[in-house]
C-alpha positions in Angstrom: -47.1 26.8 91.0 -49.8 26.7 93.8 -49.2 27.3 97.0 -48.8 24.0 98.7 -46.2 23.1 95.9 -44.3 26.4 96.6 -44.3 25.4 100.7 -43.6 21.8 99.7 -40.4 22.8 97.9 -39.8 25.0 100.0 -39.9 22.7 102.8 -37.8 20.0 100.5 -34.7 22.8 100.0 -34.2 23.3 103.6 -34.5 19.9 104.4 -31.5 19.4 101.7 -29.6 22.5 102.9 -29.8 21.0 106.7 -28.3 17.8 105.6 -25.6 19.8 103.4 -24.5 21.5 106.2 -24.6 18.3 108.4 -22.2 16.6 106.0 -20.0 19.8 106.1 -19.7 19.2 109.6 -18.7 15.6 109.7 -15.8 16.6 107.0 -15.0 19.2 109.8 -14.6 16.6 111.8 -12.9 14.2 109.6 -10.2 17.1 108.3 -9.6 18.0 112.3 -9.0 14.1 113.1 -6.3 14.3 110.7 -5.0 17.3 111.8 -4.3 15.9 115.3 -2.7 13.2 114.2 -5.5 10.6 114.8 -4.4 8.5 111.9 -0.9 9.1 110.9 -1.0 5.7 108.8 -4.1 7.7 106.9 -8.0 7.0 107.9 -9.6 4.0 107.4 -11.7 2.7 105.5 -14.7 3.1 106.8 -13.7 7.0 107.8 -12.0 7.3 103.8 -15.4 6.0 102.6 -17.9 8.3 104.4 -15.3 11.4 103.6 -15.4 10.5 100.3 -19.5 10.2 100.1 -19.9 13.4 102.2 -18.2 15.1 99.9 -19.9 14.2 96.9 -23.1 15.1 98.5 -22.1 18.0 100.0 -21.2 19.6 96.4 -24.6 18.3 94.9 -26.8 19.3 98.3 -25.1 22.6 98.7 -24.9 24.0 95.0 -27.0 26.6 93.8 -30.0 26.9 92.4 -30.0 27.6 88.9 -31.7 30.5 88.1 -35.1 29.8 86.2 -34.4 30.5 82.6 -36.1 33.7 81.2 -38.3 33.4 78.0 -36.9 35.5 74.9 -38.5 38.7 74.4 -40.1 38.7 70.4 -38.3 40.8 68.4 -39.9 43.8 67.9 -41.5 44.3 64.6 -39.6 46.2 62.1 -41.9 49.8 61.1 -42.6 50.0 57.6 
């Protein structure tokens, strides 16, 4: 990869990890709404819905890379 595609992804997985840990924080919030009894009768719909997204996203933005896949080594060839 050159370099400016390195910094660019670089810059792109941050960017992603910020917004990961911005929707862990409005779950936060969400979860400690609840937990004061803010809506006994259960969220709304509006709160439901943007729980529900943020969570989706959070998984997908906050997952792990997977690690690059290593070529095979050739077998070695047999002595004869």
């Amino acid at each position: 990869m050159t370099t400016t595609l390195e910094d660019h992804l670089a810059a792109r997985r941050a960017h992603q990890d910020a917004v990961g840990q911005k929707l862990c924080e409005i779950l936060n919030l969400i979860e400690q709404g609840q937990a004061d009894g803010l809506y006994p009768d259960g969220l709304t719909a509006e709160l439901a819905q943007v729980r529900l997204l943020a969570m989706v996203n959070a998984k997908v933005l906050c997952a792990p890379e997977p690690e690059p896949e290593e070529e095979p080594e050739a077998p070695a060839e047999p002595e004869a």
